[in-house]
C-alpha positions in Angstrom: 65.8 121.1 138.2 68.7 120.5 136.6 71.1 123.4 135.1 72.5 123.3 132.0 76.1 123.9 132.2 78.7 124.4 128.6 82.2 122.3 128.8 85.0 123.4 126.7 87.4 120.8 125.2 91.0 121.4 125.1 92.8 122.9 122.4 93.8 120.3 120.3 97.9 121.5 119.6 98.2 118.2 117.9 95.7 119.0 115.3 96.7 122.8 115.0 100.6 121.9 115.0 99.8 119.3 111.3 97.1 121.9 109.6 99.5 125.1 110.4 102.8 122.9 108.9 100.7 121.8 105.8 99.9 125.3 104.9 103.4 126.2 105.8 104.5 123.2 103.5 102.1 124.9 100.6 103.5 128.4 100.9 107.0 127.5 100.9 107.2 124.8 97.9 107.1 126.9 94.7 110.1 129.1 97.2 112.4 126.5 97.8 111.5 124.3 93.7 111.6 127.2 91.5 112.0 125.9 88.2 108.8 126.3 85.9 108.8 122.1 85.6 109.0 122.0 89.7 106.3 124.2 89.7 104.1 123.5 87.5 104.3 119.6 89.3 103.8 121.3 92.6 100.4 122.0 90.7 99.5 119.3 89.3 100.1 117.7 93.0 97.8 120.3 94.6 94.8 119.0 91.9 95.7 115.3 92.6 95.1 115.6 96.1 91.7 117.2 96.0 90.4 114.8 93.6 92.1 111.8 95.5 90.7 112.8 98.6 86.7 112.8 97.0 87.2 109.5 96.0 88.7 108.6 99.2 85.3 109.7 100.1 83.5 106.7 98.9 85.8 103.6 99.0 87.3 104.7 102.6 84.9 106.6 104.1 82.0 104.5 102.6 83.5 101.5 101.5 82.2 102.3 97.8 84.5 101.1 94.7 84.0 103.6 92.2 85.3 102.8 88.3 84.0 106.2 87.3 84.9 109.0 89.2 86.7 110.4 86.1 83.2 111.3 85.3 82.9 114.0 88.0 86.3 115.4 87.9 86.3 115.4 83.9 82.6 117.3 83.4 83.9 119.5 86.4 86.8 120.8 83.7 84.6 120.9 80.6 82.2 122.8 82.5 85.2 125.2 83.8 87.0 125.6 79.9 83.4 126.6 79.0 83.0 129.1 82.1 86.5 130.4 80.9 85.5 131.0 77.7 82.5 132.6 78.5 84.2 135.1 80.7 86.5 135.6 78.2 83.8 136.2 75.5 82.4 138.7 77.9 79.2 137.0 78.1 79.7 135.8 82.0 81.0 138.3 84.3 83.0 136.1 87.1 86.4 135.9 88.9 89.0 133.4 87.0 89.5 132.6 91.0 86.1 131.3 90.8 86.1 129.4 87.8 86.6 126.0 89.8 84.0 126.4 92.1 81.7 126.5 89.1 83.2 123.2 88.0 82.6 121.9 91.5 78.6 123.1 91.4 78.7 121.1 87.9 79.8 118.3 88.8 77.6 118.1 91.7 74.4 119.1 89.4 75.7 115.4 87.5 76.4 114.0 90.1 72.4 114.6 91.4 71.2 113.5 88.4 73.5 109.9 87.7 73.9 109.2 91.7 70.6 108.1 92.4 70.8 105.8 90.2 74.4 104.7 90.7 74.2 104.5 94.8 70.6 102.2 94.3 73.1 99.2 94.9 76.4 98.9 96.9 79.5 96.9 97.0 80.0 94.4 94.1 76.6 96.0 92.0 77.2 99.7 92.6 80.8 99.3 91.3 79.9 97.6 88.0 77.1 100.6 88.1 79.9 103.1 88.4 81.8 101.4 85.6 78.6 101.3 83.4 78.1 104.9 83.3 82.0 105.8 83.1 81.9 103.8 79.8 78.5 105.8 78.8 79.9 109.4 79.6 83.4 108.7 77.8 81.2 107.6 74.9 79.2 110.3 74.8 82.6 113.1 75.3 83.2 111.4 71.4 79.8 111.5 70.2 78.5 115.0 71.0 81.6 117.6 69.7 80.0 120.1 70.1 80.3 120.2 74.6 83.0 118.2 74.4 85.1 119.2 71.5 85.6 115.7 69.8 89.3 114.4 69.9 90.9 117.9 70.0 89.4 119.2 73.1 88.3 122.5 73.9 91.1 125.0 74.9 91.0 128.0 76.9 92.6 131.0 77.9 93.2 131.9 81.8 94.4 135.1 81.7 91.0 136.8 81.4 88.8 139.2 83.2 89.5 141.1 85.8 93.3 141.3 87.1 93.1 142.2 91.4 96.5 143.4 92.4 97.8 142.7 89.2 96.8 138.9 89.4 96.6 137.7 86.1 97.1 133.9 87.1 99.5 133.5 83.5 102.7 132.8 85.6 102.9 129.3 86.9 103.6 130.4 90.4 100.2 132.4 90.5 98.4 129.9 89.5 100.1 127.6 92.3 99.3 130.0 94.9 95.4 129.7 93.2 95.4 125.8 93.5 97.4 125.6 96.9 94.3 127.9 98.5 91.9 125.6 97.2 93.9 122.3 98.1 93.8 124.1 101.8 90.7 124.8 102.0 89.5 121.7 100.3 91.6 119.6 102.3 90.2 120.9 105.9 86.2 120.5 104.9 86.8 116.7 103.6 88.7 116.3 107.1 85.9 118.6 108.9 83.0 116.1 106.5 84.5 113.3 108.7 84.2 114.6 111.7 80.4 115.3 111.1 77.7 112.9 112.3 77.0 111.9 108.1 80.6 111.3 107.9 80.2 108.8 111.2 76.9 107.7 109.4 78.7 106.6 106.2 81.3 105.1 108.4 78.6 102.9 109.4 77.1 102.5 106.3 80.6 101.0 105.0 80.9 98.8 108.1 77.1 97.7 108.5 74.5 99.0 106.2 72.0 96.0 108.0 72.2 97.7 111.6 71.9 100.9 110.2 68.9 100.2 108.1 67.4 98.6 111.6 67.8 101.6 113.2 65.8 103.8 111.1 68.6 104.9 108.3 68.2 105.1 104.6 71.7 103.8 103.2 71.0 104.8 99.9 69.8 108.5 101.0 73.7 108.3 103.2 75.7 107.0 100.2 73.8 109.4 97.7 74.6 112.7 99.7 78.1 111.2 100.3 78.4 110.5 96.4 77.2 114.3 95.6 79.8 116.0 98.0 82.5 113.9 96.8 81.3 115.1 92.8 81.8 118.6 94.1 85.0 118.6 95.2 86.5 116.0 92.6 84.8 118.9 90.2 87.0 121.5 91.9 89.7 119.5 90.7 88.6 119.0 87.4 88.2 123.0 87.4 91.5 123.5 88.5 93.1 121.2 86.0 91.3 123.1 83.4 92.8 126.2 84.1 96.4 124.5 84.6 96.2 122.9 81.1 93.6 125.4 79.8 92.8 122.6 77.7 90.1 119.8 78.1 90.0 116.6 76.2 87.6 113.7 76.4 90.7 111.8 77.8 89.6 113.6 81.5 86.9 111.4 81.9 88.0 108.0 80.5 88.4 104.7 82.1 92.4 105.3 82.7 91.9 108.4 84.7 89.2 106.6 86.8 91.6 103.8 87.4 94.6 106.5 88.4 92.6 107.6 90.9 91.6 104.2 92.5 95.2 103.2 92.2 96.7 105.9 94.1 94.8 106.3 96.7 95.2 102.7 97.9 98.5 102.6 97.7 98.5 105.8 99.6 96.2 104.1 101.9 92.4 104.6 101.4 91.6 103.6 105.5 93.9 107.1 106.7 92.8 110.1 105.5 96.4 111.6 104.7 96.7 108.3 102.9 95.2 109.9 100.1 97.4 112.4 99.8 100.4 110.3 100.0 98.6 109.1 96.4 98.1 111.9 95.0 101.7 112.9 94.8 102.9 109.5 93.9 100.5 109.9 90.7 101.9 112.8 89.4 105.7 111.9 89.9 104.5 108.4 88.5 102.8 109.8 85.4 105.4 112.9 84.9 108.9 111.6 86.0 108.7 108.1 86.0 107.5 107.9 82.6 110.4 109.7 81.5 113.0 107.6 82.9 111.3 104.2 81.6 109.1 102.7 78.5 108.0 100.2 81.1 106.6 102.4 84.0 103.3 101.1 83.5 104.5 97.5 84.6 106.7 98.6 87.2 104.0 100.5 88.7 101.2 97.2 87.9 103.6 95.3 89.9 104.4 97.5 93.0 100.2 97.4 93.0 100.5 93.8 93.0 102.7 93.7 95.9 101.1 96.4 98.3 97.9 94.3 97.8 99.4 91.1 98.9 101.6 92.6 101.4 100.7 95.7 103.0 97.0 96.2 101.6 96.1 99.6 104.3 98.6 101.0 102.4 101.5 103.4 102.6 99.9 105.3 105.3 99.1 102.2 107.5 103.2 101.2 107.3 103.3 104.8 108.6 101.2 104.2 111.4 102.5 101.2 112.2 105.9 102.2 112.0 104.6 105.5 114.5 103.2 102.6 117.1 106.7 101.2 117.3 108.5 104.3 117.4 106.3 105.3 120.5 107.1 102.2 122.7 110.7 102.6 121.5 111.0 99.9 119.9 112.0 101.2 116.2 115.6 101.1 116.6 115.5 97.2 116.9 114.0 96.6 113.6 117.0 98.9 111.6 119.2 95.9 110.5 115.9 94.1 109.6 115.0 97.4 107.1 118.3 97.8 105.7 118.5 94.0 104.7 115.3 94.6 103.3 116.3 97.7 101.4 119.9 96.1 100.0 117.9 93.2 99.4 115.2 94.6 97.5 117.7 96.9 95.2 118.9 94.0 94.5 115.8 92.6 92.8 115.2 95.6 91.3 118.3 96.0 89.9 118.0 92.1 88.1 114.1 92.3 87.5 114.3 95.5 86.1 117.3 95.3 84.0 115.4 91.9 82.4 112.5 94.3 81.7 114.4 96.7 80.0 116.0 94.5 77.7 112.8 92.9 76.7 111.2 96.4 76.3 113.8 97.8 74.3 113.6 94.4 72.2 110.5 94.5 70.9 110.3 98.4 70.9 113.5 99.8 69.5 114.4 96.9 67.2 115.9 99.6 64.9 118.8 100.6 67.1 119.8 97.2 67.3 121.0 94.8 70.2 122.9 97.4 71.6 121.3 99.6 74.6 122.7 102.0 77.7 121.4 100.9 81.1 123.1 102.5 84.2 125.9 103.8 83.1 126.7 101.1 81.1 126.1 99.0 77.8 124.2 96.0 77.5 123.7 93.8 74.6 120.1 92.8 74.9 120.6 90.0 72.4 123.5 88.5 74.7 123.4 85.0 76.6 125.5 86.9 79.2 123.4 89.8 79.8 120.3 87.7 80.4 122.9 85.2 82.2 123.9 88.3 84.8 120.3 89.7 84.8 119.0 86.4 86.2 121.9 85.5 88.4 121.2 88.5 90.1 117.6 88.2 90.1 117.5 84.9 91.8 120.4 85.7 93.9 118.2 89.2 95.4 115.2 86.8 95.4 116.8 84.6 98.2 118.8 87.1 99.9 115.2 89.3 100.6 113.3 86.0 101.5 115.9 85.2 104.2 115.7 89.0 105.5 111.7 89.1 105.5 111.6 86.1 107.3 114.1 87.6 110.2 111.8 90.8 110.1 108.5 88.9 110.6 110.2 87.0 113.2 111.7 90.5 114.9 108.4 92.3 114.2 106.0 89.7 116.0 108.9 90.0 119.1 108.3 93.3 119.2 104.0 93.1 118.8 104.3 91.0 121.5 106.6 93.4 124.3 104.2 95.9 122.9 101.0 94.2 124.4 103.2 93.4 127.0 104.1 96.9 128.1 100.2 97.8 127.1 99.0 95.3 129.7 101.9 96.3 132.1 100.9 100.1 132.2 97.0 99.1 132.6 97.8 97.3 135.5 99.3 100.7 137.1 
């Protein structure tokens, strides 16, 4: 008879090594970006990433494109301001600590209801489905005032209830600490979900629903348990945002936020899950800093979309991993003249598109200060043959500089592909 015998796999240091340097990363942020605005990004970062992560949930992980997961996250934070003021009314006895998790059980309790009906279809269908019901709940946040608070919100008040160790969560930096536990925590059971055989099931799922209905599997019972957990955590979010703000407005669950979240999470890199993340911080230095420096940050950001799809479509994450591949073989420090051309190149047609832009923008938007606008240090008369002249010239002359440099790199990087398989082939045969 045969004796059952237990195996133990390795420690994997890898693993341990990233997990123990993101917390690390966590703890020490707000220490070394003190200022109140730092911080209070630092936050809105920590929220971004949970909620970019649950929809990473369905269009990586289950190949699902989702218009409305604004929906999830936004009735996770009107479910949390109402928790809050509750507590705060004395009527519900509960942590403010725990105040997200009750956005998260929200959210899901929607989520069971609409995501039957959403996840009956898939690909082309279940996204116009998503889009459908985003339009219907956004609708609705106008039409019923009295849970959603019309056009001026509902507000809130965080430092309520009971204060452990003095906790009161009104300092930005305690609140931080709040959001960076959940981000942690959140953060390891969406990476644990993958790792589960219903995160390898949705895998398949995304890559052949056919074979997996042949082999006995519901799809729609896969992406409908897949579409509940992700409504959980994006609730957490929502939660978390409503204590950061401690303000909700219908804006939480309109079509923009929806559209946020699918942007930036593919050009983080929707088929890595630390693409995600990537994302999440580029949305809030995007919405928060960029926005500040430029009228036109919504175009510059439409066309940096424009080229990630056409050029690198995995992705920041997958030039990453690429890049990582290279390095490993030794190969990287043969492409650094190629990325440097590219670089000079590309400030260069930056510096020419963008001034064009500008001048436009400030054109038809500040008429009133006339011709006349700063740009870099200097003054450019937007009105002006030469300016436009200059723009163009440089423009055209950036164009042709970067075509000649990507054409070297493609050349240099298929050189490289091919001493990779090479050496690949080479230590096989050992």
């Amino acid at each position: 008879m045969h004796q059952p015998y237990y195996e133990f796999k390795p420690i994997n240091v890898g693993r341990i090594l990233v997990w123990s340097l993101f917390a690390l990363l966590l703890v020490v942020a707000p220490m070394v970006f003190t200022s109140s605005l730092s911080r209070t990004l630092l936050s809105q970062m920590g929220i971004a990433i949970i909620v970019c992560l649950s929809y990473n949930m369905l269009l990586g992980q289950g190949g699902m494109l989702s218009f409305g997961h604004a929906v999830y996250s936004g009735m996770g934070s009107f479910l949390a301001i109402h928790t809050l003021n509750l507590v705060s009314n004395g009527a519900f006895a509960l942590p403010v600590s725990l105040i997200p998790l009750a956005g998260g059980v929200g959210a899901m309790l929607v989520a069971v209801v609409l995501g039957w009906v959403t996840t009956k279809k898939a690909a082309t269908p279940f996204a116009m489905i998503t889009l459908g019901v985003g339009e219907l709940v956004w609708a609705m946040s106008l039409m019923f005032p009295e849970f959603f608070g019309g056009e001026g919100g509902i507000s809130g008040n965080r430092v309520t209830g009971a204060k452990p160790w003095g906790i009161t969560y009104g300092p930005q930096v305690q609140l931080y600490y709040l959001i960076a536990a959940y981000t942690l925590v959140c953060t390891a059971l969406m990476f644990a979900f993958t790792r589960t055989p219903l995160g390898r099931m949705l895998n398949a799922v995304r890559d052949n629903p056919e074979r997996v209905e042949f082999i006995g599997y519901n799809t729609q019972i896969v992406r409908y348990i897949a579409f509940v957990i992700a409504a959980f955590f994006a609730g957490i979010s929502g939660g978390l945002a409503a204590l950061n703000f401690e303000i909700v407005t219908s804006e939480v669950v309109s079509a923009y936020r929806s559209g946020a979240y699918l942007l930036f999470t593919f050009l983080g890199g929707a088929t890595f899950f630390f693409g995600p993340i990537i994302g999440a911080v580029l949305l809030v230095l995007a919405g928060v800093l960029l926005s500040e420096f430029t009228q036109a940050w919504l175009l510059y950001l439409g066309l940096v979309f424009l080229f990630m799809v056409m050029y690198a479509p995995g992705g920041i994450a997958s030039l990453i991993m690429m890049n990582l591949r290279v390095a490993s073989f030794g190969y990287l420090r043969r492409l650094w003249v190629s990325y440097l051309g590219l670089a000079v190149t590309g400030l260069v047609v930056l510096l020419g598109g963008g001034t064009m832009i500008e001048m436009v923008y400030h054109l038809q938007l500040n008429q009133a200060l006339g011709p006349q606008m700063p740009f870099l240090g200097t003054t450019l008369n937007a009105a002006g043959a030469p300016a436009w002249f200059g723009a163009a010239f440089v423009l055209l002359t950036g164009v042709g500089l970067f075509e000649l440099c990507r054409r070297q790199f493609v050349e240099d990087w298929g050189t490289i592909q091919e001493d990779i398989e090479k050496e690949i082939k080479r230590r096989e045969a050992l």
